[in-house]
C-alpha positions in Angstrom: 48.3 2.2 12.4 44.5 2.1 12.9 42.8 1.8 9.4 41.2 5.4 7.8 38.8 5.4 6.9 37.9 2.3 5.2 37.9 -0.2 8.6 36.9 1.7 11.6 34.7 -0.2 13.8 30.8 1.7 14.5 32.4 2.0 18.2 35.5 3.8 17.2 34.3 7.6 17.7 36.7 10.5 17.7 37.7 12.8 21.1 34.8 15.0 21.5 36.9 18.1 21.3 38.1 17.1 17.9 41.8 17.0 18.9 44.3 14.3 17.2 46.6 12.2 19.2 50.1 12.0 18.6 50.9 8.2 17.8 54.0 8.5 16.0 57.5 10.6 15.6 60.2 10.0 13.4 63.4 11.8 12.2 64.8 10.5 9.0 68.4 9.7 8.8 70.9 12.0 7.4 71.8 9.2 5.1 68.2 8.5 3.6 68.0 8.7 -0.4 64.5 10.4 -1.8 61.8 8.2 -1.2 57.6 8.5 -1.4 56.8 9.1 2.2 53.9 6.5 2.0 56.7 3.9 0.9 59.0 5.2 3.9 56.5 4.9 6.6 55.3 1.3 5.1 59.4 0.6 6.2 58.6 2.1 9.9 55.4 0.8 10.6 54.3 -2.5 11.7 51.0 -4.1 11.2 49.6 -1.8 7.9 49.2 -1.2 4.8 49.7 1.2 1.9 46.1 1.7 1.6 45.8 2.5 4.9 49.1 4.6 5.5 47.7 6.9 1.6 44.1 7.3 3.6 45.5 8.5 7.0 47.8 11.0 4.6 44.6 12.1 2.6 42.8 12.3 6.0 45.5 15.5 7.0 46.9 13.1 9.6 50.8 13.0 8.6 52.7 16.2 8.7 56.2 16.8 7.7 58.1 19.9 9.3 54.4 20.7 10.7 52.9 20.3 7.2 50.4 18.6 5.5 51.8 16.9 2.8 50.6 14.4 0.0 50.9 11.0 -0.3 53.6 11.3 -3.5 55.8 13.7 -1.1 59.4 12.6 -0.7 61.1 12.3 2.4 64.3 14.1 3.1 67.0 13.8 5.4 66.4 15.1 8.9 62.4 15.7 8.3 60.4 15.8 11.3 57.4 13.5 10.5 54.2 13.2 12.8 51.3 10.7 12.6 48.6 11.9 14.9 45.0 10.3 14.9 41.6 11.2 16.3 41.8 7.9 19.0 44.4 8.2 21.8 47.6 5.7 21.5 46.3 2.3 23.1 48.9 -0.8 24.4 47.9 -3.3 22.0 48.1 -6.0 25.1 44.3 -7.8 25.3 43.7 -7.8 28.5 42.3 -11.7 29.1 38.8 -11.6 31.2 36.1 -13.8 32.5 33.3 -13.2 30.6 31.2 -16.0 29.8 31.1 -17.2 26.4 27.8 -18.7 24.5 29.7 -21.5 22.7 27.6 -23.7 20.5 30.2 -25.7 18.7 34.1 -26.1 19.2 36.7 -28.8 18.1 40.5 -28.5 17.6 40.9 -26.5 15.1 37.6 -23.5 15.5 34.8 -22.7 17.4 31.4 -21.2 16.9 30.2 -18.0 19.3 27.2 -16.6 19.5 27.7 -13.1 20.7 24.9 -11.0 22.7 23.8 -7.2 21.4 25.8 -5.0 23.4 28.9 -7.0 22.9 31.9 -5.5 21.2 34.0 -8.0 18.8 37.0 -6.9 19.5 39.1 -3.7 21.9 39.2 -0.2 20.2 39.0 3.2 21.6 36.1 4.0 23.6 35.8 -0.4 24.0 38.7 -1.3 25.6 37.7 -3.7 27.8 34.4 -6.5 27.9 35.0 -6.8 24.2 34.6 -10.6 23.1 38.2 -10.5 22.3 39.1 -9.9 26.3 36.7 -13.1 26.9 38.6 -15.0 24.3 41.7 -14.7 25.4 41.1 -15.6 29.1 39.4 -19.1 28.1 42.0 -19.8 25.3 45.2 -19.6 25.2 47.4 -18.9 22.5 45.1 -18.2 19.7 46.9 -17.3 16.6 46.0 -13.8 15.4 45.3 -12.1 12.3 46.7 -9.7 10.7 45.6 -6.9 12.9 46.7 -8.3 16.0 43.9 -10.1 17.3 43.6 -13.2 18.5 41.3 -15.7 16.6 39.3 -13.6 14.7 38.0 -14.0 11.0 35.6 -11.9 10.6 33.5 -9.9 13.2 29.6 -8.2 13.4 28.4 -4.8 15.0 28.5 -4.6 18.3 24.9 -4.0 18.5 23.9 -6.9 15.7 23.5 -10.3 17.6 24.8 -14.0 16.0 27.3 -16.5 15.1 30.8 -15.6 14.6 33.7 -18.5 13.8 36.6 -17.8 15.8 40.3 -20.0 14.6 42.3 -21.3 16.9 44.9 -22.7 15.3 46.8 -20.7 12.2 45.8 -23.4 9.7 42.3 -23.1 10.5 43.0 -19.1 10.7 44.5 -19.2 6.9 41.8 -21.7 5.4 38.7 -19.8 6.7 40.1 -16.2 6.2 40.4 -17.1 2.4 37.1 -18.3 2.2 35.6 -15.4 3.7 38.2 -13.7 0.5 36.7 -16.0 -2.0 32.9 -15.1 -0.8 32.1 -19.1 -0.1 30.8 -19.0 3.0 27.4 -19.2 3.6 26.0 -16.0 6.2 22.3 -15.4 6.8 21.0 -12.4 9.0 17.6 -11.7 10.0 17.0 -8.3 10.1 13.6 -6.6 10.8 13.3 -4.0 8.4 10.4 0.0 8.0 7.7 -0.7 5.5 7.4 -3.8 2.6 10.4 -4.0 -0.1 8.4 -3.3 -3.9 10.1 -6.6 -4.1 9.4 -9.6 -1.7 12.6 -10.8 -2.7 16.2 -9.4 -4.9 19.5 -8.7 -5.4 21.0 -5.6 -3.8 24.3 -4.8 -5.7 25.4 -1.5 -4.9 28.7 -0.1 -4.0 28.9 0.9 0.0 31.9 2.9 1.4 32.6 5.0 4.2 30.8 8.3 3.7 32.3 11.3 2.1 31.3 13.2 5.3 31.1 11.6 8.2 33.4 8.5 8.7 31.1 6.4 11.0 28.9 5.9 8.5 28.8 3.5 5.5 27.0 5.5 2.4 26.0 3.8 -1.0 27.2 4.7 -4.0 25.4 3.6 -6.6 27.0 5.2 -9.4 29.7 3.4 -8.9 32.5 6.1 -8.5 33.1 5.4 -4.7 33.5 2.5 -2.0 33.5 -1.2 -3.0 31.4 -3.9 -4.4 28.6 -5.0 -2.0 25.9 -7.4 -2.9 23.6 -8.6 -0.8 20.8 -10.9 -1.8 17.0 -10.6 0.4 14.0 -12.1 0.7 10.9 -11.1 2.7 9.6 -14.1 5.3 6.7 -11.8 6.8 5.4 -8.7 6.2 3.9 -7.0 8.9 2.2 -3.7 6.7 4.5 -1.4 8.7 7.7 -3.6 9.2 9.1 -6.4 7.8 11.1 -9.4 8.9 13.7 -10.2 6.1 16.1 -12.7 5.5 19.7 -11.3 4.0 22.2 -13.6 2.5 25.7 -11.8 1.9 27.9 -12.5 -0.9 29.9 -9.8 0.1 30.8 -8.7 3.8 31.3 -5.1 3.6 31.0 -2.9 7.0 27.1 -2.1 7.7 26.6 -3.5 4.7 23.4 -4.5 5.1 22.7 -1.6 7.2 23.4 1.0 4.4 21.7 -0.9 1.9 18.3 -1.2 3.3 18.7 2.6 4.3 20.1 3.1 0.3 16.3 1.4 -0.6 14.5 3.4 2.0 14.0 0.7 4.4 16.0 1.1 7.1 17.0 -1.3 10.0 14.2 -0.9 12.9 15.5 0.8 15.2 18.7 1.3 13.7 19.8 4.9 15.2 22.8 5.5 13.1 21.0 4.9 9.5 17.4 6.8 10.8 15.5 3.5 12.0 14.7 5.0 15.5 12.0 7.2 13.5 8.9 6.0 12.1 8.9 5.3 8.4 5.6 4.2 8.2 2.6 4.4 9.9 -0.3 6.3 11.4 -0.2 9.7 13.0 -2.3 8.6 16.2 -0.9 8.9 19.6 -1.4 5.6 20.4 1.1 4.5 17.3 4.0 6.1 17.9 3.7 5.3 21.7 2.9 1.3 20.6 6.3 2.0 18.2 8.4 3.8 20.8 7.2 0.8 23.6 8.9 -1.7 20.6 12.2 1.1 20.6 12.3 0.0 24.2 12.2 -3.7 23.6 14.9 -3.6 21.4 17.1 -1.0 22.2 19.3 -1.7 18.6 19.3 -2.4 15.3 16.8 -5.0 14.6 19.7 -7.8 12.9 20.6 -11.4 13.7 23.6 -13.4 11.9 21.3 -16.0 11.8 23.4 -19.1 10.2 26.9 -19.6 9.4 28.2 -22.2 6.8 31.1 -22.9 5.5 34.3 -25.7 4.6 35.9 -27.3 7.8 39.5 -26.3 7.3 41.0 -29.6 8.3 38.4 -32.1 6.9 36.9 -30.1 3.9 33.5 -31.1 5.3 30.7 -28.2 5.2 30.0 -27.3 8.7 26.4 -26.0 8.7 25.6 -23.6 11.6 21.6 -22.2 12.9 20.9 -19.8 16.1 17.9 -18.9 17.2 16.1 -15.1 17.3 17.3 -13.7 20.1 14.6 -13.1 22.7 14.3 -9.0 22.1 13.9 -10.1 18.5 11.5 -12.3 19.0 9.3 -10.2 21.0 8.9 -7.0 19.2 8.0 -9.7 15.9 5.4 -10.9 18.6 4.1 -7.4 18.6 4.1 -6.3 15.8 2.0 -9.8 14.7 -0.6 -8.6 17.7 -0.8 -4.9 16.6 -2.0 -6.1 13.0 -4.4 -8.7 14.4 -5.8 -5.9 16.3 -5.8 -3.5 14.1 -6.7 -4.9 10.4 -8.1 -1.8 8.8 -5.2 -0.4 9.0 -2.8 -3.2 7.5 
């Protein structure tokens, strides 16, 4: 079962009309005692988890009889019960493809990717296909898979956010580095380009992020506390540029958009980052010449403004720490490049 609504990928959108797919039917047996129907369906489904079976029930997306019911319903002989989900059921087969692959490090055990904007991590509705999980699987084979399914992954980044991802390829290597990505010890630095100057030039973010209460899509912070999960992310300012800056992040915690929500949760969202309101001006002038010198930058880099940077982290096999740098990717680099001539340019306004 897809995970709702805690682990949808950015790319996952639903049907336009609004419709839900039927995924799943099943009749229980005449003989089946009284059991919670989230337990029952953790029996009949592979691949999940409670978590994720009680969120697709609170979602209104298991019926029994043509009901909604509630996660602490219990089944009865002969129910009717139908999962149905706003993607389309999907063959679970990766389909292997030749897409090139910017490699900068690989031995037996891992290997380290760095993944162009644009690129999807791995298939999902709307992303079938072109994902760098179709590219992995035609150059390797036999990649152990995790616990969704797919092949050699341990973590993953937006599809628009460029960088360094580890990929395992044995399940040794899959175990070790997947528990120290649980155990927050590896090292991840993104570069992000970011509206306006921090109060701060550098700090702590620690704020709980979770999907939002009203549109799935989107991570919210909650920093109450009362929703989501503990996100930290720690920041410091390398330039400021008056209207943007170019900040360095350093997660502790690796929490979906997590630094995304949070730079929108301190009113400094991601340049250019259309789902958290970076594609509007934040700050600056109200001259015509501004906004066309900001929307010419929108054209340079046609996403949100973020780089995973570095990677570091244990080797599984040797216990060595394997330290791993990329470079700004070239649309990054030029709209820094721009913004370093506007201010030159114009220094009564910065």
């Amino acid at each position: 079962m897809q995970d709702y609504p805690e682990h949808l990928s950015e790319d996952e959108d639903d049907d336009e009309d609004g419709g839900l797919f039927e995924h799943y039917r099943f009749t229980v047996d005449k003989g089946q005692t009284l059991l919670r129907i989230d337990k029952y369906l953790l029996l009949k489904l592979a691949n999940t988890s409670r978590n994720r079976v009680q969120n697709a029930i609170e979602a209104g997306f298991v019926k029994v009889n043509e009901q909604i019911i509630k996660a602490n319903y219990k089944v009865k002989p002969l129910d009717t019960i139908v999962i149905a989900l706003p993607q389309p059921p999907r063959d679970t087969e990766v389909i292997p493809e030749n897409i090139p692959l910017n490699i900068v490090y690989e031995d037996a055990d891992l290997l380290i990717v760095n993944k162009p904007a644009g690129m999807v991590v791995h298939p999902a509705y709307n992303n079938w296909t072109g994902t760098l999980v179709n590219a992995l699987s035609y150059h390797f084979q036999n990649l152990p898979e995790n616990a969704d399914g797919r092949p050699g992954l341990v973590h993953r980044i937006d599809k628009d956010t460029s960088g360094l991802l580890v990929i395992a390829k044995t399940e040794f290597a899959l175990t070790d580095l997947a528990k120290q990505f649980f155990d927050h010890s590896i090292e991840r630095t993104y570069y992000a380009l970011v509206w306006g100057e921090p109060a701060q030039a550098q700090g702590t973010i620690n704020v709980n992020v979770g999907r939002s209460l009203k549109d799935r899509r989107v991570t919210d912070a909650f920093p109450a506390g009362d929703f989501g999960r503990t996100a930290i992310t720690h920041y410091e300012v390398i330039k400021s540029y008056y209207y943007v800056s170019l900040v360095k992040c350093n997660l502790e915690t690796g929490r979906t958009h997590q630094i995304r929500a949070h730079f929108k949760y301190l009113k400094h969202p991601l340049f250019n980052d259309v789902t958290y309101g970076g594609d509007k001006i934040w700050k600056g002038t109200v001259f015509t010449k501004y906004k066309q010198f900001v929307e010419n930058c929108f054209k340079i880099i046609p996403r949100q403004a973020l780089h995973a940077k570095s990677l570091g982290f244990k080797h599984p096999r040797t216990g060595k720490w394997m330290q791993f740098d990329s470079d700004l990717p070239p649309d990054f680099v030029q709209v820094i490049e721009k913004w370093e001539n506007y201010i030159k340019n114009h220094p009564e306004q910065g």
